[in-house]
C-alpha positions as CSV (number, residue, x, y, z in Angstrom):
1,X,14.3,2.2,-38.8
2,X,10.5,2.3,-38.6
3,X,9.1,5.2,-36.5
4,X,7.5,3.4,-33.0
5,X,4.7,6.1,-33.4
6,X,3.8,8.1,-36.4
7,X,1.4,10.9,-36.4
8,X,-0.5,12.5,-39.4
9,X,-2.8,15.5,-39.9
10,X,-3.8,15.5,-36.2
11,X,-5.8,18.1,-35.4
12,X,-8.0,18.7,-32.6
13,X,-11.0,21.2,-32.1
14,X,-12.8,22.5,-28.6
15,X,-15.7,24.2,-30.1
16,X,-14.5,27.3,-32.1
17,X,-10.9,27.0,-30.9
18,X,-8.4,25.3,-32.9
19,X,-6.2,23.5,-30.3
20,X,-4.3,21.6,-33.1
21,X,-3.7,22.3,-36.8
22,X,-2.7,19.4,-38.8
23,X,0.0,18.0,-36.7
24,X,3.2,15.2,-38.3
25,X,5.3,13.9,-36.3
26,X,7.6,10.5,-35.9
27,X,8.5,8.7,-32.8
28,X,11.4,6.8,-33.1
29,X,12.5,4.0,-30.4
30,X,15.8,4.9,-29.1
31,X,15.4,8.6,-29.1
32,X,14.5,11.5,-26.8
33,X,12.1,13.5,-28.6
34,X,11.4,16.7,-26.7
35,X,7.9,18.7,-27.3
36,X,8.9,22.7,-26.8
37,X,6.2,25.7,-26.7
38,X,4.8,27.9,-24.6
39,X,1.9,27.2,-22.5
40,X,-1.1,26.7,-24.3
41,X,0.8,25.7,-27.7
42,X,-1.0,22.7,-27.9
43,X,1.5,20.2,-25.8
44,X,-0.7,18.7,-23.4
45,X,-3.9,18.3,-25.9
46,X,-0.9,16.3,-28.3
47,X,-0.2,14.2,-25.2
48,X,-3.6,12.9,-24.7
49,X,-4.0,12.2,-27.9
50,X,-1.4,10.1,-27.7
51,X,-2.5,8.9,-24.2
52,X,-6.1,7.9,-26.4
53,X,-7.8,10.5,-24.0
54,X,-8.5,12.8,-26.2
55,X,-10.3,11.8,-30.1
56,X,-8.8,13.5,-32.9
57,X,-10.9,15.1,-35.5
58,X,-11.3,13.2,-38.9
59,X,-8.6,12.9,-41.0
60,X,-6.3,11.8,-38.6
61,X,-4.4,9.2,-38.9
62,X,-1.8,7.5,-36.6
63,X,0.2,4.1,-36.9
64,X,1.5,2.2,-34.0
65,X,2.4,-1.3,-33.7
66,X,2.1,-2.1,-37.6
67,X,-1.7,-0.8,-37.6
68,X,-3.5,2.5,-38.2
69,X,-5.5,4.1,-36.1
70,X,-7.9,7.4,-36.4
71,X,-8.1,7.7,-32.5
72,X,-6.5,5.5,-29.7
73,X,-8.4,4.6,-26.5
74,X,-6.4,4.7,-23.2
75,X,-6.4,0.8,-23.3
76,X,-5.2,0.3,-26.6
77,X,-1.9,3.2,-25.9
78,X,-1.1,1.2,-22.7
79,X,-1.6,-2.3,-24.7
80,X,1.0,-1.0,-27.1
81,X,3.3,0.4,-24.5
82,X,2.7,4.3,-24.6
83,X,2.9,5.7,-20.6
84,X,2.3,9.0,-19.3
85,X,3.9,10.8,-16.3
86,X,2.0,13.7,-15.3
87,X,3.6,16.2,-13.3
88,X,1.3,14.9,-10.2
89,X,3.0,11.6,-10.5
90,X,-0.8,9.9,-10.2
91,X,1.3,7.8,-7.3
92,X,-0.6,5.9,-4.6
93,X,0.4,8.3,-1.2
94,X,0.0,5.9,1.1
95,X,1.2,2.3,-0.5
96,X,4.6,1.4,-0.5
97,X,7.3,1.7,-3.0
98,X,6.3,-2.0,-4.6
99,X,2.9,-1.7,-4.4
100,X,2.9,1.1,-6.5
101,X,5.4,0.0,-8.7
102,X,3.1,-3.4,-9.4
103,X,0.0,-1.5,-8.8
104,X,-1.4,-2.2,-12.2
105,X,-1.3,-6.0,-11.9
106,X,-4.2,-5.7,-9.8
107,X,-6.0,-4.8,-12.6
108,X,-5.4,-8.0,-15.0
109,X,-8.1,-10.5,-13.6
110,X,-5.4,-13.1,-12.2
111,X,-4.2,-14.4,-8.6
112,X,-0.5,-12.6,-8.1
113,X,1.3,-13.3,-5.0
114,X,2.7,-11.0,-3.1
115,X,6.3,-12.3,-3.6
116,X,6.0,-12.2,-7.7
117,X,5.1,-8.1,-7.5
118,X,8.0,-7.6,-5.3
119,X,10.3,-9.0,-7.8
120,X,8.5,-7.0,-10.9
121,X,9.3,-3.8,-8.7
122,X,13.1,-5.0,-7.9
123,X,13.4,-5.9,-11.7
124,X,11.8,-2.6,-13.3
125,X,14.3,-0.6,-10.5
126,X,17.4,-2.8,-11.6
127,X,16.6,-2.3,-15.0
128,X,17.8,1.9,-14.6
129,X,20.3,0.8,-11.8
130,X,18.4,2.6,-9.1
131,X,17.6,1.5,-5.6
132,X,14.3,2.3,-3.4
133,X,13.2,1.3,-0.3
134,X,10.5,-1.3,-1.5
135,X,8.7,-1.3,1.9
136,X,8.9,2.5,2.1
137,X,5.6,4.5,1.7
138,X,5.7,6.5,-1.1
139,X,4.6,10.0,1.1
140,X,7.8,9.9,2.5
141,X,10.2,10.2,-0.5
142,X,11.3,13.1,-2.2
143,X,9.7,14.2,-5.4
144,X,12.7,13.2,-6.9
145,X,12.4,9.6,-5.5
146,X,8.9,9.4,-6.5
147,X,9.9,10.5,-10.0
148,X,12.1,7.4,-10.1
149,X,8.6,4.9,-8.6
150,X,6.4,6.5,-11.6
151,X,9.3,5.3,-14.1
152,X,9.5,1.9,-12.9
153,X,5.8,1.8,-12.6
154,X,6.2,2.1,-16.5
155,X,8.9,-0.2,-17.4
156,X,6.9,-2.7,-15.2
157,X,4.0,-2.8,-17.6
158,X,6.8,-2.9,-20.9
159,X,7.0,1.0,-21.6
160,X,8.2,1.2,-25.4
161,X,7.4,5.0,-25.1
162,X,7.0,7.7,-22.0
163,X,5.8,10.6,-22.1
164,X,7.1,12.9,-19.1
165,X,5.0,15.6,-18.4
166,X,7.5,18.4,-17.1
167,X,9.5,16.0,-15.1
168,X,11.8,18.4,-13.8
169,X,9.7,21.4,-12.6
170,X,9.9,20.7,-8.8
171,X,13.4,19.2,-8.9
172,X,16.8,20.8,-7.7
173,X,20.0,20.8,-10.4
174,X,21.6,17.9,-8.9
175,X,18.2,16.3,-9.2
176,X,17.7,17.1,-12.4
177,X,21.2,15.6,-13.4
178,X,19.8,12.4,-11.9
179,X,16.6,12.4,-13.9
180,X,18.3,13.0,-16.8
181,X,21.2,10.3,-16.4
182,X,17.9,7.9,-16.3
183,X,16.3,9.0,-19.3
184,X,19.6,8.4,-21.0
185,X,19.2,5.0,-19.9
186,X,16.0,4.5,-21.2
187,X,17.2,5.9,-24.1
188,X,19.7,2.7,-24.3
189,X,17.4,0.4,-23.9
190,X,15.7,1.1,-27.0
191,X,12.8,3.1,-25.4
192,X,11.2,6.1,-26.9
193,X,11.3,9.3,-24.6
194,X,8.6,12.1,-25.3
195,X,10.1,15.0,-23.1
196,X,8.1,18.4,-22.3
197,X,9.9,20.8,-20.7
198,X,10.1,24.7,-20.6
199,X,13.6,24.7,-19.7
200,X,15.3,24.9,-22.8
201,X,19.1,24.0,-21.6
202,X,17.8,20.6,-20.1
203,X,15.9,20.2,-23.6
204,X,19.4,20.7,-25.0
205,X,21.1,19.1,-22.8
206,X,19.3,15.5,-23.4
207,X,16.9,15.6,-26.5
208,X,17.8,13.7,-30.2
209,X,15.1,15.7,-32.1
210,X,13.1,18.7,-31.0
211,X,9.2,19.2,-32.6
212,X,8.4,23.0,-31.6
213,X,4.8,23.7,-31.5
214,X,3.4,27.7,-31.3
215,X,-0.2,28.0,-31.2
216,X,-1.3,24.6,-32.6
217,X,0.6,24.5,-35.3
218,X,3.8,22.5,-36.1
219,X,7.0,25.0,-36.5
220,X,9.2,21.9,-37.0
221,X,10.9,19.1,-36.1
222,X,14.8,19.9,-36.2
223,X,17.7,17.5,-34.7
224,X,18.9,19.1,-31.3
225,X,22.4,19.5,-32.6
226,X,21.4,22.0,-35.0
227,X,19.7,24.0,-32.9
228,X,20.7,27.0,-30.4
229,X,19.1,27.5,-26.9
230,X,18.3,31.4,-28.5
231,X,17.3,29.7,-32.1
232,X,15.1,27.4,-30.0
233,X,13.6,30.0,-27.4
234,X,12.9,32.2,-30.9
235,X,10.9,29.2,-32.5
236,X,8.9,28.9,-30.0
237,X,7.7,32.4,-28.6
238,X,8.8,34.6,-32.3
239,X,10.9,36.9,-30.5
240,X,14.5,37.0,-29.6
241,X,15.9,36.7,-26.0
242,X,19.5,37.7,-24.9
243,X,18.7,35.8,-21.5
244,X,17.2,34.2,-18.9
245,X,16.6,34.0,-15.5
246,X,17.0,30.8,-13.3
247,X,17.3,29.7,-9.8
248,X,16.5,32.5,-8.0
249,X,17.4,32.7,-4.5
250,X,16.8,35.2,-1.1
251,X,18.8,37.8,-0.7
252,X,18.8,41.7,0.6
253,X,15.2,43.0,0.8
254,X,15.8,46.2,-1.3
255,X,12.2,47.7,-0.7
256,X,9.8,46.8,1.6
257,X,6.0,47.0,1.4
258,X,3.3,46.2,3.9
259,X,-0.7,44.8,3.1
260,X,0.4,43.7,-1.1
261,X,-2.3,41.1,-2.1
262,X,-0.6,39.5,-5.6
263,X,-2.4,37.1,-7.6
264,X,-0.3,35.1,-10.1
265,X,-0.6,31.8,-11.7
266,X,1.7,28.9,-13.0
267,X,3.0,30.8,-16.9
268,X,2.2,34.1,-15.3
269,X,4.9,37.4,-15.8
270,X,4.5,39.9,-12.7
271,X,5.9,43.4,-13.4
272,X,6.0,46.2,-11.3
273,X,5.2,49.8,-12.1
């Protein structure tokens, strides 16, 4: 099977700093491909690439529908069926459930009627078995809902590859079952799934291949059944963990301060003295 996307030598400098370092990688339709590293490993600067947002430097050179390319424009990735999902969704607050769904058929330079986008928005939601209030506005669903509008805003403009941006950051377990039961779908249907994600066991859980990036370069690409949650959290950071903390909740107040000011930010590791 010929790789949907094929990437080679990709590399990408800001100035003096090396975000990217000669990058390979396949993209095969029909698979999950998950993109693991810490933060700043290079991830998101790979995903615009991709996305045509960001130019390679020279010598890059990337193949997608049966031509090569040294850089991609935005147009030409969403001509040839590459979509993004950033974690903000980039969804439309205030329109309704269709609207944003069919949004981007506004954008082609033709009459639509009104009638024709509401069926492109009940087709895209049939095609992953989900249902959504069409007439709903979009600021009243749950993230998870609105997870499920930015799909099918990509299947309706013939998504052959999606890129999900840490789809599962703000979601709840059973949630994240959900999400994950659709990507299998997608999966089905022959599309290509580029999954980012931090937490490894849902990268286990649902990825084909896993590419592991640590500081802009390429660790590897390895098949997901032949890796370990502890082999995979060691590829990516160099050192060994015996565990990990998830889904924290309230409980007893051991200690008790009064006027704390702490400053912490998203990949941030608070300690105490």
């Amino acid at each position: 099977m010929e790789p949907f996307l094929s990437l080679r030598h990709v590399s990408k400098t800001f100035h003096a700093n090396r975000a990217l370092n000669d990058i390979s990688i396949d993209f095969m339709p029909g698979e999950v491909h998950c993109l693991a590293g810490q933060n700043g490993c290079g991830k998101s600067t790979l995903i615009k690439i991709i996305s045509g947002v960001y130019r390679p430097d020279e010598g890059a050179a990337m193949t997608l529908g049966g031509k090569t390319w040294p850089k991609l424009t935005p147009a030409a990735s969403v001509a040839h069926g590459i979509q993004v999902i950033y974690q903000d969704l980039s969804l439309f607050p205030n329109l309704s459930v269709w609207e944003n769904i069919a949004i981007n058929h506004y954008h082609r330079g033709v009459l639509v009627r009104r009638s024709e986008l509401r069926r492109s928005a009940e087709q895209a939601m049939r095609s992953i078995n989900v249902s959504l209030p069409l007439d709903a506005a979009v600021e009243s669903l749950s993230i998870a809902r609105c997870q499920l509008v930015a799909i099918c805003r990509a299947l309706a403009q013939d998504a052959r590859l999606i890129i999900m941006d840490e789809p599962t950051a703000s979601l709840t377990h059973q949630e994240v079952e959900g999400l994950l039961h659709v990507v299998r779908q997608l999966r089905e249907r022959g599309i290509c799934i580029v999954f980012v994600s931090h937490r490894l066991e849902e990268v286990m859980a649902v990825s084909d291949r896993i590419s592991v990036l640590k500081d802009g370069n390429l660790v590897g690409t390895l098949p997901a059944a032949e890796v370990t949650t502890r082999r995979l959290g060691f590829l990516m950071t160099g050192q060994e963990f015996d565990y990990q903390v998830r889904d924290l909740w309230q409980g007893r107040a051991v200690r008790r301060c009064w006027r704390c000011a702490i400053s912490a930010a998203k990949g941030n590791i608070i300690t105490s003295p």
